[in-house]
Structures are given as structure tokens and as C-alpha cells.
C-alpha positions in Angstrom: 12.8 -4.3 -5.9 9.5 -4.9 -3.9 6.3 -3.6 -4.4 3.2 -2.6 -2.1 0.4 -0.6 -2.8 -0.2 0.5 1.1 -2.6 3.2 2.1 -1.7 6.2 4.2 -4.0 4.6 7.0 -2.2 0.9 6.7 0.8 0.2 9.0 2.6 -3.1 8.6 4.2 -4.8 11.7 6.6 -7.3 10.9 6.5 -9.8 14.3 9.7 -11.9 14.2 12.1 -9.1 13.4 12.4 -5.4 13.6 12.1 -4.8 10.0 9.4 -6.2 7.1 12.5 -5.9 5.1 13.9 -9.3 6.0 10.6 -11.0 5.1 10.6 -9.6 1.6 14.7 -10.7 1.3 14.0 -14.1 2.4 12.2 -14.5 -1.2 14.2 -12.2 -2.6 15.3 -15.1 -5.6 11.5 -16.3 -5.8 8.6 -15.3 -8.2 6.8 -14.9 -4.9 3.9 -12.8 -4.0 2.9 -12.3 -0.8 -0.5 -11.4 0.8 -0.6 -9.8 4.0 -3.7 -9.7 6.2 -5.3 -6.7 7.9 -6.5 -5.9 11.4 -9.2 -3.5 11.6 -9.1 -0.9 13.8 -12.4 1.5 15.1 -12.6 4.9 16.6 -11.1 3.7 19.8 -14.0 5.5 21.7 -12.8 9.1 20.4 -15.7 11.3 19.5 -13.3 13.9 18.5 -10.4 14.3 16.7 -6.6 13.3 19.1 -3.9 15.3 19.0 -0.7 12.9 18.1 -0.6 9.9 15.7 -2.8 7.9 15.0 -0.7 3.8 16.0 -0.7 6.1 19.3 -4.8 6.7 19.6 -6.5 4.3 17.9 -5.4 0.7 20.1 -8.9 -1.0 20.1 -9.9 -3.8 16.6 -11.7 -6.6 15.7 -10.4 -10.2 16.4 -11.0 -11.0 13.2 -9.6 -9.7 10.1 -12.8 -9.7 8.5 -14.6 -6.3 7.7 -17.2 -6.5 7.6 -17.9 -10.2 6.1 -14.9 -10.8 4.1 -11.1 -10.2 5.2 -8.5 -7.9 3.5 -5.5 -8.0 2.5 -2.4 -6.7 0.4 -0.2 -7.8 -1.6 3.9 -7.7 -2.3 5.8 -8.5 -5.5 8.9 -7.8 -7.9 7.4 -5.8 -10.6 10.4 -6.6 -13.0 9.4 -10.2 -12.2 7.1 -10.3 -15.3 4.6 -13.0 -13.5 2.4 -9.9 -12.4 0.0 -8.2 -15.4 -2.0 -5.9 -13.6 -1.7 -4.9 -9.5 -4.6 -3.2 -7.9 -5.2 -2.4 -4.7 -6.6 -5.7 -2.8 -5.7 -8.5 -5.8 -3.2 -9.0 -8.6 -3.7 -10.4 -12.3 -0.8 -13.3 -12.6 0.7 -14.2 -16.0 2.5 -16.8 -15.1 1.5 -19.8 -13.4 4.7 -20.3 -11.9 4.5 -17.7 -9.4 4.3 -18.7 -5.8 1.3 -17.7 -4.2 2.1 -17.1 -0.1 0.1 -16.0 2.8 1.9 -14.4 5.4 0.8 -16.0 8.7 -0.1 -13.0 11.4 2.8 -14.6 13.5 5.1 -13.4 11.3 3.9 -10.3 9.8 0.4 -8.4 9.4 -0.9 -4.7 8.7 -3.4 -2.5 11.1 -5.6 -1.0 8.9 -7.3 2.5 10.8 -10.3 2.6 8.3 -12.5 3.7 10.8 -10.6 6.9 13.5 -12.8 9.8 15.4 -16.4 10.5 15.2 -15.0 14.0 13.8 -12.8 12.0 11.2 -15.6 10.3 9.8 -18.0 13.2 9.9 -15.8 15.1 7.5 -15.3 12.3 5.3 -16.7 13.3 2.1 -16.8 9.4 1.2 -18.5 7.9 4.2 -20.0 10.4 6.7 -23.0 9.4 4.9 -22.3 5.1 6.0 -22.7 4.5 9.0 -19.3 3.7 11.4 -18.3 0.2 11.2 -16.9 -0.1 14.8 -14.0 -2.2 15.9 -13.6 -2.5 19.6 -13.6 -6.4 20.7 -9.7 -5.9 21.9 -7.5 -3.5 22.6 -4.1 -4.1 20.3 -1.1 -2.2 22.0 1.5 -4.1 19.9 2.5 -2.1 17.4 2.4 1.1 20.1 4.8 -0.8 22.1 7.3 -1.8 19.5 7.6 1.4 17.4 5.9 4.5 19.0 9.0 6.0 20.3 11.4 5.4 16.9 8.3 6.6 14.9 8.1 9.4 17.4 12.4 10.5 17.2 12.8 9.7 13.6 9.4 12.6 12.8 11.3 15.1 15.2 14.6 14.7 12.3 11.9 15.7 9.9 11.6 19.6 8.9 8.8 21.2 10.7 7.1 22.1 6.7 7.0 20.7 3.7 7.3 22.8 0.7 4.2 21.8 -1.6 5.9 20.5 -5.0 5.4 22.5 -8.3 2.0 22.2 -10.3 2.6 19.6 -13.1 5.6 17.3 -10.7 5.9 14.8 -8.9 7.0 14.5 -5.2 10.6 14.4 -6.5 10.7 17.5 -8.2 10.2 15.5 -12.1 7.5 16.7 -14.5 4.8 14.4 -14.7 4.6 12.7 -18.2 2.1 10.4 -20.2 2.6 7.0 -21.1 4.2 7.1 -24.8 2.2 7.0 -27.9 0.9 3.6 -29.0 1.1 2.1 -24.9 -1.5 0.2 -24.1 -2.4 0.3 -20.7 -5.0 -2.0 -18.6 -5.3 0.7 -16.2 -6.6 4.2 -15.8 -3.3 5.9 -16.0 -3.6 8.2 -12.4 -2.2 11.7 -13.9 -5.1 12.2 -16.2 -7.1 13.3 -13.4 -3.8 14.9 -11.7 -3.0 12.0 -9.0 -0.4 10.6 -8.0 1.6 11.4 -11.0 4.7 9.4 -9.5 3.1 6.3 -9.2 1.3 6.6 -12.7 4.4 6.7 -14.4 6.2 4.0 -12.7 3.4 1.9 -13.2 3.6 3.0 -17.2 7.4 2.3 -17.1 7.0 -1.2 -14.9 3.6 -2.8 -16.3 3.2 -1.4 -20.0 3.5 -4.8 -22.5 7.1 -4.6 -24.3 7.1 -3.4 -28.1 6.8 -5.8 -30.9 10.3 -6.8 -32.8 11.1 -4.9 -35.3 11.0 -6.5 -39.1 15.0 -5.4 -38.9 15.6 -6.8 -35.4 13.5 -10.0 -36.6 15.7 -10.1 -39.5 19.0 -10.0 -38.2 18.2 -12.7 -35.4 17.4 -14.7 -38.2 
């Protein structure tokens, strides 16, 4: 099992296949983790708001991956591997100096990152309508519209036309949210203390909290 921590405005696009899924198999028997880059994409000229999707609107980024001086990127690894301590959400903490360390070249995989969408958008973000924009617009990018727009577009139109909000204290799966168990020690701010993403807290509780000490019984008896 793979993981990514991808944001909602983050779209990977595998190149040499259909599917990122047979990147992440090729090192499927590897304490690999993988680093993707990001292309940054602007407001695409739009002053206001499109109706549609947004790998339909937004076609124009930067030819660099940098934003604005350094580049971005993500990362993907087996959290049952062990090798990774602490995930966040543009490095990792390793704890094994085994683990192979791979960038994924943009010829075979890469993810647009639409940080930057309408005028509108960013005038009712209550993060950065007080930045100014930081504009990407040296090329238009029409690769990922190509490729997937129209199996985006059919496998949406399967989807039902509302989602019923989940109940107050669960998760998107329908499970009550829990805290980490008493005496876990955690090198993170565990997520559902300020109610979110109460999925993802507790799997990270479950995947990432340090194993319990032996017993003086267990001790005893492997002795």
C-alpha cells in the first residue's frame, strides 16, 4: 500500500502509461520513496469564476517547476515500510538509511498544481486575497486536458448528483472518529483535535505511532 498526501488542487499525470499505478508497482518490493514534481498553473486569464473543472479551465503554467524561487514537490511511500518516521506535506523524516531516494523524471510522471485559479477564486480566499496573485502564464499545457478530460468527464456523470454530508463526530466512511490511545506518542498534531480530517488522523495514529515496549512477560519468555 502506497501513500500520497495530494491536495484537492494537485492532479498527477503519469506520461508513459495510462495509470500512475504502474509506476508505484514497478517498486512495489523496494523501500522506495518517490518525489514527484509540480507544474504550476495561474488564473489562465479568467477574472471570474468558470463553470466546469478546473484540468478543463486553467491550461496556461510556468516552464519551470519553481514557485516562486524554489520547486515543489510530493512525495510517495509504503507506510508499513517502517523507513518513513514522520510524512508531511512537501518532505519526509527517514529512519532508515536504506531507503531509496527517487525523483521521478517529468517524462515519466509529474503533478499540475492549480494554486493560483480566477481573480474571483482568489478574492474569496480567506488565506491569500490579501498576497498578491503569483501568475503562471509562460505556456499553455493542454496535456493532461487531452489525455483525461472526457474519462474524468463520464466517470463524474456515474457519480450521484448529491452527496449526503456524513454524521457530526465520523469520518467519510460512516466510522466514529477516535483519538490515538492512551500513552501514544505522536510527532504530529493529531488532525481531529481541531475536527479535520478525522480519517486521515487516525490512519496516520494506526500507521506512524512508535510500537509498544515488550512486555517484562513477553521479554521473559523469549528468553
Amino acid at each position: 500500500t502506497w501513500l500520497g498526501l495530494m491536495d484537492v488542487d494537485e492532479f498527477i499525470v503519469p506520461v508513459r502509461s495510462s495509470s500512475f499505478l504502474n509506476l508505484l508497482h514497478f517498486f512495489d518490493q523496494e523501500p522506495a520513496i518517490l518525489r514527484l514534481s509540480a507544474l504550476q498553473f495561474g488564473t489562465s486569464g479568467h477574472t471570474t469564476r468558470p463553470d466546469g473543472l478546473v484540468t478543463e479551465h486553467y491550461t496556461w503554467r510556468n516552464l519551470s517547476s519553481k514557485w516562486p524561487h524554489t520547486p515543489q514537490h510530493k512525495f510517495w511511500f509504503k507506510p508499513g515500510g517502517l523507513y518513513v518516521v514522520l510524512p508531511s506535506i512537501h518532505a519526509v523524516d527517514l529512519a532508515a538509511d536504506h531507503a531509496l531516494r527517487i525523483d521521478i523524471h517529468e517524462h515519466d510522471a509529474y503533478y499540475n498544481h492549480y494554486r493560483t485559479k480566477s481573480g474571483q477564486d482568489h478574492s474569496e480566499d480567506p488565506l491569500r486575497k490579501h498576497m498578491p496573485i503569483m501568475e503562471a502564464a509562460e505556456v499553455q499545457d493542454l496535456r493532461l486536458k487531452g489525455r483525461f478530460l472526457a474519462q474524468l468527464k463520464a466517470r463524474l456523470a456515474l457519480l450521484p448528483a448529491t452527496v449526503p454530508p456524513a454524521p457530526v463526530g465520523a469520518d467519510v466512511g460512516g466510522r466514529s472518529s477516535r483519538q490515538p490511545a492512551a500513552g501514544t506518542v505522536l510527532s504530529f498534531t493529531f488532525a481531529s483535535d481541531f475536527e479535520e480530517c478525522p480519517a486521515l488522523a487516525e490512519s496516520f495514529a494506526v500507521l506512524f505511532a512508535p510500537p509498544p515496549p515488550p512486555s517484562s512477560a513477553s521479554f521473559q519468555s523469549e528468553r
